[in-house]
C-alpha positions in Angstrom: 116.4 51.8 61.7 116.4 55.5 62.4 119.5 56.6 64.2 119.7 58.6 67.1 121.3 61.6 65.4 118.2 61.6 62.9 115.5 61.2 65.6 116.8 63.9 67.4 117.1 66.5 64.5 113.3 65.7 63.5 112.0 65.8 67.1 113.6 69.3 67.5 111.8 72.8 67.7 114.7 74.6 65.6 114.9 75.1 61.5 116.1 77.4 59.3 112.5 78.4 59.3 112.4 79.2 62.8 116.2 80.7 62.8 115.1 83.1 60.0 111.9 84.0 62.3 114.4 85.0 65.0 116.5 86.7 62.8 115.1 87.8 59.3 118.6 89.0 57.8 120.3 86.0 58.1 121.1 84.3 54.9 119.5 81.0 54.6 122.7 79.3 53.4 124.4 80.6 56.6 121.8 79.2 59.3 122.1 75.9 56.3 125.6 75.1 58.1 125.2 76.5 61.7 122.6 74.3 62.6 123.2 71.1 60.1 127.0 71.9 58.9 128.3 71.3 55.5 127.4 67.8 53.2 129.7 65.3 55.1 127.8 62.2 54.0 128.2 60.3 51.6 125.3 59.1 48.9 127.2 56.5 47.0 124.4 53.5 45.4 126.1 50.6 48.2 124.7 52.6 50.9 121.4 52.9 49.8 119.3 51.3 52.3 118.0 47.7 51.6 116.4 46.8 54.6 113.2 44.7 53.4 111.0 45.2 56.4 111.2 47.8 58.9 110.3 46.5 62.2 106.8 48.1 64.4 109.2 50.0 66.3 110.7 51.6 63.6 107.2 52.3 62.4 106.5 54.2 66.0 109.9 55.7 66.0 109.3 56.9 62.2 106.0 58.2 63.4 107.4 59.8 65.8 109.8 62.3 63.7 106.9 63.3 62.0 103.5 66.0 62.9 101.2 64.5 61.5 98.0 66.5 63.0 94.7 63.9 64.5 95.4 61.4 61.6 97.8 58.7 61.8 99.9 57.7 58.8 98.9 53.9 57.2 101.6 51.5 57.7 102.8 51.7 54.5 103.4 55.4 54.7 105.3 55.0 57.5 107.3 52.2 56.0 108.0 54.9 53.3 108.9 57.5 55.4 110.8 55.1 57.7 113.8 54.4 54.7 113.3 58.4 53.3 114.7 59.5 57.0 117.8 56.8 56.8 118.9 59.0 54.3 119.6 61.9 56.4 122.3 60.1 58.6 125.7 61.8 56.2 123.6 65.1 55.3 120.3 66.2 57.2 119.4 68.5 54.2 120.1 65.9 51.4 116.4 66.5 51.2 116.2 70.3 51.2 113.8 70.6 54.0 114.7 71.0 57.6 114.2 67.5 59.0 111.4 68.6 62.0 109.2 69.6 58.9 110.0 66.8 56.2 107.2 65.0 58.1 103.8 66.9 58.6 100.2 67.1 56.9 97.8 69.3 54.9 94.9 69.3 52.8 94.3 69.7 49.0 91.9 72.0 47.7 92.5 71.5 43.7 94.6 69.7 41.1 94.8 70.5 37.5 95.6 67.7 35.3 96.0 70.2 32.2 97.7 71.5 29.2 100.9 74.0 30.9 98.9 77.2 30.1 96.2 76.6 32.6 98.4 76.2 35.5 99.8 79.1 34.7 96.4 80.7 34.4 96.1 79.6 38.5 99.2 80.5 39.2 98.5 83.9 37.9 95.0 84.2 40.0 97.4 83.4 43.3 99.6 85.7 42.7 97.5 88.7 41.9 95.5 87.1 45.0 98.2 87.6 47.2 98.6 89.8 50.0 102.1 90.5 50.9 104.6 88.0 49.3 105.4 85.8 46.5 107.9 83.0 46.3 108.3 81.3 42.7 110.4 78.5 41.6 111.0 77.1 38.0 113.6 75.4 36.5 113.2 77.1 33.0 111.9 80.4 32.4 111.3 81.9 28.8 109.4 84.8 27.9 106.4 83.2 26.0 102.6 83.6 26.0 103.3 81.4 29.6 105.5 83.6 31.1 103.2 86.6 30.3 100.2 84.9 32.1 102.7 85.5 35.0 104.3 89.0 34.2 100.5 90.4 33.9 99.5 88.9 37.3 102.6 90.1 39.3 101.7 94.0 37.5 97.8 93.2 38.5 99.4 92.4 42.5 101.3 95.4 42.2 98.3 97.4 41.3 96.4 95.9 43.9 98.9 96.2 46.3 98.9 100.1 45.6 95.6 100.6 45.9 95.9 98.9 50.0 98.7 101.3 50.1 101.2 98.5 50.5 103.6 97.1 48.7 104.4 93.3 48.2 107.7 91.3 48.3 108.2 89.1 45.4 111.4 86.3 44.8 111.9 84.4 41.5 114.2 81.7 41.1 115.2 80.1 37.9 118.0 78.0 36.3 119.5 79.5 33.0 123.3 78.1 32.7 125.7 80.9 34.0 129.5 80.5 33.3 129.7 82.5 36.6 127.9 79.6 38.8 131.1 77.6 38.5 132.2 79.9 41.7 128.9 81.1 43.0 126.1 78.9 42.4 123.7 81.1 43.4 123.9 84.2 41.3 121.7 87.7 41.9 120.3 88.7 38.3 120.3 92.5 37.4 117.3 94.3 36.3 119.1 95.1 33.0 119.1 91.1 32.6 115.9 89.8 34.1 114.2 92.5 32.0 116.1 91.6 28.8 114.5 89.6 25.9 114.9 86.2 27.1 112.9 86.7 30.6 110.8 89.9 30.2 109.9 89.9 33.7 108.3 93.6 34.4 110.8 96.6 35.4 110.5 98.2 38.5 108.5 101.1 36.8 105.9 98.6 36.0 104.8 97.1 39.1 106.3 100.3 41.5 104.3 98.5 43.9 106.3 95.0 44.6 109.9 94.7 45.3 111.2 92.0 43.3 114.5 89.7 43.7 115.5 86.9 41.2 118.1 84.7 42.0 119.1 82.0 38.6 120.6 78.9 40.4 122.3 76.1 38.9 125.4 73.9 40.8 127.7 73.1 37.7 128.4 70.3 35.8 125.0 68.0 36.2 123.5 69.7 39.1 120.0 71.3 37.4 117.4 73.4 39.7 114.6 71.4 38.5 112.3 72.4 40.6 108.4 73.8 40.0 106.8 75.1 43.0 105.5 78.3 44.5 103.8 79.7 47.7 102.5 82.4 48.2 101.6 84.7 51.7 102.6 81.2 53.5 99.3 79.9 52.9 99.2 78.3 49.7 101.9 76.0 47.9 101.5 75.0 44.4 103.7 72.3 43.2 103.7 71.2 39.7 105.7 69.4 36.8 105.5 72.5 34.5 108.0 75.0 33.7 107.6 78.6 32.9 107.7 78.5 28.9 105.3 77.7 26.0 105.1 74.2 24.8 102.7 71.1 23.6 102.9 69.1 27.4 100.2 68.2 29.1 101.1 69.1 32.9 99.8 68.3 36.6 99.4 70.8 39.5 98.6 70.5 42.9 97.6 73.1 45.6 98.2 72.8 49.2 97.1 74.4 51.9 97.8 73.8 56.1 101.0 73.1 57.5 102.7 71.4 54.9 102.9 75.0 52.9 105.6 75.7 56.0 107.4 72.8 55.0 107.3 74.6 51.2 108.5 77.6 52.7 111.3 75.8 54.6 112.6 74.3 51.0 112.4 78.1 49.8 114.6 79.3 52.1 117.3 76.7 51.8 117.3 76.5 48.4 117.6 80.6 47.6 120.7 80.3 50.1 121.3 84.3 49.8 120.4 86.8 52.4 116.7 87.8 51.4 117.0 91.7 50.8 114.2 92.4 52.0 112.9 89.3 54.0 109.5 87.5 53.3 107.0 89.7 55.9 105.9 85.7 56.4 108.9 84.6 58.3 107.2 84.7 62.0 103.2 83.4 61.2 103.7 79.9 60.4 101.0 78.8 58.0 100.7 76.4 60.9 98.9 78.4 63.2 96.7 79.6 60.0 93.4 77.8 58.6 92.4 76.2 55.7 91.9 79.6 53.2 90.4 77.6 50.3 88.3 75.7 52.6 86.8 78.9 54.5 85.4 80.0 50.8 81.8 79.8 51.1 82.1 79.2 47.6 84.1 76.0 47.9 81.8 73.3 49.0 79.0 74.4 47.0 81.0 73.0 43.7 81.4 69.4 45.0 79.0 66.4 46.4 81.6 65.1 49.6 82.3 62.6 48.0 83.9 64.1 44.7 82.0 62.4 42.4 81.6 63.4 38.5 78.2 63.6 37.0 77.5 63.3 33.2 76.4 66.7 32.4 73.1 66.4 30.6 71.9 63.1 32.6 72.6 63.2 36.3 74.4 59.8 36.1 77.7 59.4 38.2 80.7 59.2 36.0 83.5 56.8 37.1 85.1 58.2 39.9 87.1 55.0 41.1 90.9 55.1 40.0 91.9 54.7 36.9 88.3 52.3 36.0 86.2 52.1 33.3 87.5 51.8 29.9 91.1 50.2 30.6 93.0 47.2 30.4 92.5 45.0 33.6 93.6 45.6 36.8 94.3 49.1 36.8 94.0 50.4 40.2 90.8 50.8 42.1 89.7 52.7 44.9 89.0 50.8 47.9 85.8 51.0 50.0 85.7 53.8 52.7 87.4 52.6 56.1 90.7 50.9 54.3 93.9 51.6 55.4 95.7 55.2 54.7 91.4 56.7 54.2 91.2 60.0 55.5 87.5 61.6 56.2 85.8 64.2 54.1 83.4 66.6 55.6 82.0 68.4 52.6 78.5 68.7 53.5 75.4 70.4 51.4 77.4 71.3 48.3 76.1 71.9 44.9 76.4 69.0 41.9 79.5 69.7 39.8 77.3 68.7 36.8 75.2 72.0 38.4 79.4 73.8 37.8 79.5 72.5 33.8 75.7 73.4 33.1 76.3 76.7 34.6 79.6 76.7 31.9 77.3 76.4 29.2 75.2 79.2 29.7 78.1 81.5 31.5 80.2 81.5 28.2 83.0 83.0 30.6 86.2 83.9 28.0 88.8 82.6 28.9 92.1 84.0 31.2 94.6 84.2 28.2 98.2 86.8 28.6 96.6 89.3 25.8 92.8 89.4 27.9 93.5 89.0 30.9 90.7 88.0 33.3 91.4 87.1 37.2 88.9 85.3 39.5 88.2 85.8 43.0 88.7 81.7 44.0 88.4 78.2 43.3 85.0 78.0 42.4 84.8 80.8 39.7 88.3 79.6 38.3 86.6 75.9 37.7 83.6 77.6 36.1 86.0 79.4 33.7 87.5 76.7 32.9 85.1 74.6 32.1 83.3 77.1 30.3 86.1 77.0 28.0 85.9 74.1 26.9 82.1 73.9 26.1 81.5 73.4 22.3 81.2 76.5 20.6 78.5 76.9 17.7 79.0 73.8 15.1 81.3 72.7 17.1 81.6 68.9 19.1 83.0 68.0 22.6 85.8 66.4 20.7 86.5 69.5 18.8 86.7 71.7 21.8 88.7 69.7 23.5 91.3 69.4 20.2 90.7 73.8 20.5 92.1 73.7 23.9 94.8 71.5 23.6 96.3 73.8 20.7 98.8 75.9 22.2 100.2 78.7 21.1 103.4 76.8 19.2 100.9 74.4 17.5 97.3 76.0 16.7 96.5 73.5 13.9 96.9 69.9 15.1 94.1 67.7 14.2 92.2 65.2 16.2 90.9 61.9 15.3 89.0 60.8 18.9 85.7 59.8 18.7 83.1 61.3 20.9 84.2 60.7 24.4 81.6 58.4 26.5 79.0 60.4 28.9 80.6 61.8 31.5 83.8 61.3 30.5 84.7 65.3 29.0 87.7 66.7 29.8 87.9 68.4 32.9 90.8 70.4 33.7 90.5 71.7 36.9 89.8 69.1 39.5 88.5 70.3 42.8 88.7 68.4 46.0 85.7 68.2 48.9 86.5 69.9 51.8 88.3 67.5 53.7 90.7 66.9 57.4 94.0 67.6 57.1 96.0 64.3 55.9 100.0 62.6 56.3 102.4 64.5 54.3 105.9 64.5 53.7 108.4 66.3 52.0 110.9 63.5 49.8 112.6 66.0 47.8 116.9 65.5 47.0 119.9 68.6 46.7 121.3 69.3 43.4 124.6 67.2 42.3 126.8 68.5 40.0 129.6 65.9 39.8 129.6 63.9 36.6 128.8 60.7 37.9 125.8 58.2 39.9 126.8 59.0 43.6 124.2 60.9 45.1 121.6 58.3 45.0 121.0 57.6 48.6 118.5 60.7 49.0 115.0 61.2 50.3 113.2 61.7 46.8 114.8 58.1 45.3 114.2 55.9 48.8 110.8 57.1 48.4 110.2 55.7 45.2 112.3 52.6 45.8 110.1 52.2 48.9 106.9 52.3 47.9 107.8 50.3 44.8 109.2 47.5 47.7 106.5 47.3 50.1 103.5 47.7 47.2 100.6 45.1 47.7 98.5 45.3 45.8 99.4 47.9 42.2 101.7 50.6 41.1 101.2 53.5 39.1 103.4 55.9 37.4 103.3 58.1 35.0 106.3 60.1 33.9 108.3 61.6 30.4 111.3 59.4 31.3 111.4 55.9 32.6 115.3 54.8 32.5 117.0 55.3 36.3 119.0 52.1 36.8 117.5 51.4 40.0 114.2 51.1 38.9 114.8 48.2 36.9 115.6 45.3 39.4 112.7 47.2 41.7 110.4 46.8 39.2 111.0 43.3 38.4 111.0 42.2 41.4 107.0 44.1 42.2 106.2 42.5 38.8 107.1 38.8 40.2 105.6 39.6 43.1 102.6 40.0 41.6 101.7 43.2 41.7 100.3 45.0 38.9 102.4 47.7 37.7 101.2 49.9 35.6 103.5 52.6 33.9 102.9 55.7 31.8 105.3 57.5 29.4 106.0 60.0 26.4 107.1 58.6 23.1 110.5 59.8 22.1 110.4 62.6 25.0 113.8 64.2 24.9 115.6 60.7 23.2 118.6 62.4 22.0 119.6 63.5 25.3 118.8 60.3 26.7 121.1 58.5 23.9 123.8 60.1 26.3 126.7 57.7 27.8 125.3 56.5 31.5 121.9 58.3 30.8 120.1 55.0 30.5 118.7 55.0 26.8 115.0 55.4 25.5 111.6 54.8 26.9 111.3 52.1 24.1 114.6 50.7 25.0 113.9 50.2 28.8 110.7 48.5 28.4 112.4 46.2 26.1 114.9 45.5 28.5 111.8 44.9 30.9 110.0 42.7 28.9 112.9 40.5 27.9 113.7 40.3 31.3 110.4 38.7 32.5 108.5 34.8 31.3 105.7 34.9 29.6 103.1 34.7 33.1 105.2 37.5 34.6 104.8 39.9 31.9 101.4 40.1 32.3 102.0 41.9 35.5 103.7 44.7 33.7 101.6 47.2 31.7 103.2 49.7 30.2 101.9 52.2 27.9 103.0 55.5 25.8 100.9 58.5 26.4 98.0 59.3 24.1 96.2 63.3 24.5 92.3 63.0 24.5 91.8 64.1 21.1 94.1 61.1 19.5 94.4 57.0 19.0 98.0 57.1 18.9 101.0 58.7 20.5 102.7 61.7 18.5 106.4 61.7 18.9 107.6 64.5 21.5 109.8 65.9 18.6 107.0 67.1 16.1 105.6 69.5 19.4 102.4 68.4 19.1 100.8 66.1 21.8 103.6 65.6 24.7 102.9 64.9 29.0 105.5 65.6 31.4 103.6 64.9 34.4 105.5 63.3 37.2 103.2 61.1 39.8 103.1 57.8 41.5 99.9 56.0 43.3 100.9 52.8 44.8 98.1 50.8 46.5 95.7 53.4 45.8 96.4 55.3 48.6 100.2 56.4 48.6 100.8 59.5 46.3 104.4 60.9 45.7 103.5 64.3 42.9 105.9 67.0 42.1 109.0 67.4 39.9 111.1 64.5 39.7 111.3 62.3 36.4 112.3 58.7 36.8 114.7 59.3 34.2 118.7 59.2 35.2 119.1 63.4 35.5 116.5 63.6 38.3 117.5 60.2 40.0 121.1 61.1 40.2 121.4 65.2 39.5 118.8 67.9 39.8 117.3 69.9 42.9 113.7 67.9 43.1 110.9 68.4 45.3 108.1 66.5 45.6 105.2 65.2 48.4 104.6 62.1 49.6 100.8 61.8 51.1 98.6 59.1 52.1 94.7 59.3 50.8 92.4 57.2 49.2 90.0 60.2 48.3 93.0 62.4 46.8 94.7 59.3 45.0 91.8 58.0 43.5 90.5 61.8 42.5 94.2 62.0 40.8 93.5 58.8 39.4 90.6 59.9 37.8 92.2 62.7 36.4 94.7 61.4 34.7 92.1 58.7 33.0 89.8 61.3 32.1 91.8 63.8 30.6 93.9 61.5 28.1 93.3 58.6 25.9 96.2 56.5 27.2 94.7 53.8 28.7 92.9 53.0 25.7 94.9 53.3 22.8 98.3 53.5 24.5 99.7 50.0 25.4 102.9 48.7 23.9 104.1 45.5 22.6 104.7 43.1 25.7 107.5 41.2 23.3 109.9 44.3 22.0 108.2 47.6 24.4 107.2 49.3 21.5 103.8 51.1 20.8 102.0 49.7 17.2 99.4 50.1 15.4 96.9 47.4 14.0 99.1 47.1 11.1 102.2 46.3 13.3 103.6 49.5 12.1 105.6 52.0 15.0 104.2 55.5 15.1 105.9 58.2 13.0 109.3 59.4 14.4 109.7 56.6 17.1 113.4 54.9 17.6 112.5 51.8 18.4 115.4 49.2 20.4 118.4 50.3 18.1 119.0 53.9 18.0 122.1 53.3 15.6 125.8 53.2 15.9 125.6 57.0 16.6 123.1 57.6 18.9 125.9 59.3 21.1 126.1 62.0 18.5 122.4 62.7 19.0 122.9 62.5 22.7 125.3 65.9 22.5 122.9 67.5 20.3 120.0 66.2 22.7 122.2 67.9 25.8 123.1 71.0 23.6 118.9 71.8 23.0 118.0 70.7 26.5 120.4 73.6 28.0 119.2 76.2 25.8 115.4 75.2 26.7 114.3 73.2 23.5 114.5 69.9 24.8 112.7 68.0 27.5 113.1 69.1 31.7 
């Protein structure tokens, strides 16, 4: 159950939020120890929490360390949240958020399940949106065609900015390995270095208007600043699996907006640790006592029916809007009927169709927002119209094709597709917004950085919730992640699959395999479903669906080292109405080492719109699933795709390993 020590600590008024509101100057890292001291726990794998059932009590007293606005949290989320807080018993901040505001709620306005360019492209409308401050967070920056879609927007702020005769306050974190962070972990970069080749983030002369800070963060050997997330004017938080560099993945974003964002704001400060010269003008209006800023667009709720539903473009018909349905194997997850438990109300009123949003794409012929022609909207609704007028056939040109168009990046113009024509009402769409809708349960179930080389900080919040919702899953689980290998995950998993429950699992052929060949790193994607599926009888292993990713364009998976078709999103749905999105892998680096942040929430509406997403804007579910005798992906000849691995990686696959490691640190392998 939750101790004392931990209900107390949630049920208080004092963070380092509210410490930094009191006194601005104050270096995060400082209030960090005043009010939790230093990391006296211990996270070792025999004290990770095994209690099966958490008693109605606990449920109320779990409830209870949470503010979770008019709706209360299913039982299941509580369940969740219940074994995330028994975590914070050795080290309150194991979880990088101030424990009054791990547990709170929120709305969300949009999610982009998309190729990495077009979350930049949103990120880059919020920040030249923004009105006084900027707080971004990625694990790896490189100047690219990415970074530039960022670099343009903060000069567009600063222009804006001058022109309201203000000036805005900007922070940038990053990790880029410093032989200097072995004594200070948190390093201030010079402007001679952050403007240098490898960043190319603008000098002050460029944007005279914004007073920028960058901090590059990493806690040596193991311990990677993975994280993804920004916020901006404590109103918005964008969390999202993508990093700030050009590449092949197809990514996943989601914004939030309400109080949750000062939960985001809470992880800022603890994890930038040095004194904030100057401080964020934010620190005293809580996003709290703020509205809903997408959701007071006019604009908004005339994109979307209230119930979110996807029309086929030229016939008016409802597209599948249910989960992952329609063309799948069976028992993918389904949304359940309105009323179930963990559904949250939507309010969206008279809105227009979003087949009204494509048809007006086809006759806008909007260009698109790209770093050498630049074009910023003012919201949501123009920024979906952009988008999808994007990827409306061109002259001669098929859905297919345009869709093939858009997923060529800028480090592979000239891959080929070989889809067919996508059923009706199926297109891609890349930006996915959400009805206007009450604020729902949210929690923060992020973990600290650990740089020792071994397994022992397991016990934290991100891994208990994983382990947690996999436990007390009823009826399905879905993930879909680059990495599938943590230890811990296999006797969970097994044990849902003879339970039972349908688990279904999504992952990238041969993402980042050489530096998974690494000692203790838990081997290939191929190579833990086989252990999966030679762990099962033949009647459980129909319970266990795993597949490798396939983009919209193909019928097979391309191997992540020809750079062509890759996913590194990171997401969960269990029961079709427990989320967990945001930066952590299930792979052995996230589960045991990097910083990770991620949100738990409980929706129906939101998980089965995510759902959707992810079916819609990849060809996975229908070309993807592997062998259920050996794990491996074939096609109808029996033969493995081109590059893959398969069980035996050789009597050298350590060697690979160190070259794997070697390419990941210098950014050309897979975080």
């Amino acid at each position: 159950m939750v101790s004392q020590k931990v209900y107390d600590l949630c049920r208080s008024n004092i963070s380092v939020s509210s410490t930094l509101a009191s006194s601005p100057s104050t270096p995060p890292g400082n209030a960090v120890r005043k009010l939790y001291g230093e990391d006296v726990g211990g996270h070792d794998e025999h004290k990770r929490f095994k209690e099966p059932t958490a008693t109605a009590e606990d449920l109320q007293r779990a409830y209870e360390c949470g503010n979770w606005g008019s709706t209360r949290p299913s039982d299941l989320f509580l369940r969740i949240y219940h074994d995330v807080l028994c975590t914070l018993e050795g080290d309150p901040m194991v979880g990088m958020t101030s424990p009054p505001l791990m547990g709170s709620s929120g709305v969300v306005p949009l999610t982009i399940v998309a190729p990495l360019p077009d979350i930049c492209r949103h990120m880059s409308n919020c920040i030249a949106r923004a009105k006084k401050e900027v707080f971004l967070a990625t694990n790896y920056w490189q100047s690219s065609d990415a970074s530039t879609l960022i670099t343009n927007s903060l000069k567009e702020l600063s222009r804006r900015a001058g022109e309201r005769g203000e000036k805005a306050i900007v922070k940038i974190m990053y990790d880029r390995g410093n032989a200097k962070q072995v004594l200070d972990n948190h390093q201030p970069v010079s402007e001679e270095e952050y403007t240098g080749k490898n960043v190319r983030l603008p000098t002050p002369s460029e944007i005279p208007h914004i007073d920028l800070q960058v901090i590059n963060y990493h806690r040596p050997i193991f311990g990677t600043f993975h994280s993804k997330y920004m916020v901006v004017d404590r109103d918005v938080a964008i969390l999202s699996s993508n990093n700030i560099q050009d590449n092949d993945n197809l990514e996943f974003m989601a914004r939030y907006e309400g109080p949750i964002v000062d939960s985001f704001y809470d992880v800022c400060l603890t994890s930038w640790h040095n004194e904030l010269k100057p401080p964020l003008p934010s620190h005293n209006t809580p996003a709290a006592q703020g509205g809903l800023p997408s959701f007071q667009e006019k604009s908004h709720p005339q994109m979307l029916n209230a119930d979110g539903s996807l029309r086929d473009p030229t016939r008016g018909e409802h597209a599948p809007s249910n989960g992952l349905s329609g063309q799948q194997p069976p028992n993918l997850p389904n949304v359940h009927e309105p009323g179930q438990e963990g559904q949250d109300s939507t309010a969206g009123g008279d809105a227009r169709e979003t087949q009204t949003i494509v048809h007006d794409a086809l006759d806008a012929g909007l260009p698109e927002h790209t770093a050498k022609d630049p074009h910023y909207d003012p919201d949501i609704a123009s920024e979906v119209l952009r988008a999808q007028s994007v990827l409306t056939p061109r002259a001669k040109e098929s859905r297919m094709n345009a869709v093939t168009r858009h997923l060529n990046t800028t480090i592979q113009p000239d891959t080929k597709g070989n889809a067919p024509e996508c059923s009706p009402g199926d297109e891609m769409v890349t930006l996915i917004p959400h009805p206007t809708h009450h604020p729902i349960p949210m929690a923060m179930v992020c973990r600290k950085p650990w740089g020792a080389p071994n397994h022992s900080c397991v016990h934290v919040p991100q891994n208990e919730a994983f382990l947690s919702a996999i436990r007390n899953a009823k009826l399905n689980i879905f993930i879909q992640t680059p990495n599938l290998n943590a230890e811990p995950l296999i006797e969970a998993l097994l044990a849902a699959v003879r339970r039972k429950i349908d688990v279904f699992y999504y992952v990238c052929l041969g993402y980042n395999d050489a530096g998974e060949l690494l000692p203790f790193q838990g081997g290939t994607n191929e190579m833990f479903a086989h252990k999966l599926y030679t762990s099962l009888n033949k009647e459980e292993k129909q319970h266990l669906h795993i597949f490798n990713y396939i983009a919209k364009d193909q019928t097979q998976p391309i191997h992540n080292k020809f750079k062509k078709r890759s996913c590194h999103i990171k997401l969960m749905i269990v029961d079709e109405h427990i989320g967990i999105q945001g930066n952590g892998n299930q792979d052995t680096q996230s589960w045991y080492h990097s910083q990770e942040v991620n949100v738990m929430l409980d929706s129906h509406e939101i998980c089965a719109a995510w759902a959707e997403g992810i079916r819609r804007n990849q060809n996975t579910h229908l070309y993807g699933a592997v062998d259920r005798e050996d794990g491996c992906w074939k096609d109808k000849d029996g033969k493995e795709a081109e590059g893959a691995i398969g069980i035996d990686p050789g009597r050298f696959s350590w060697a690979k390993g160190i070259v794997g490691a070697v390419k990941r640190v210098q950014g050309a392998g897979g975080f």
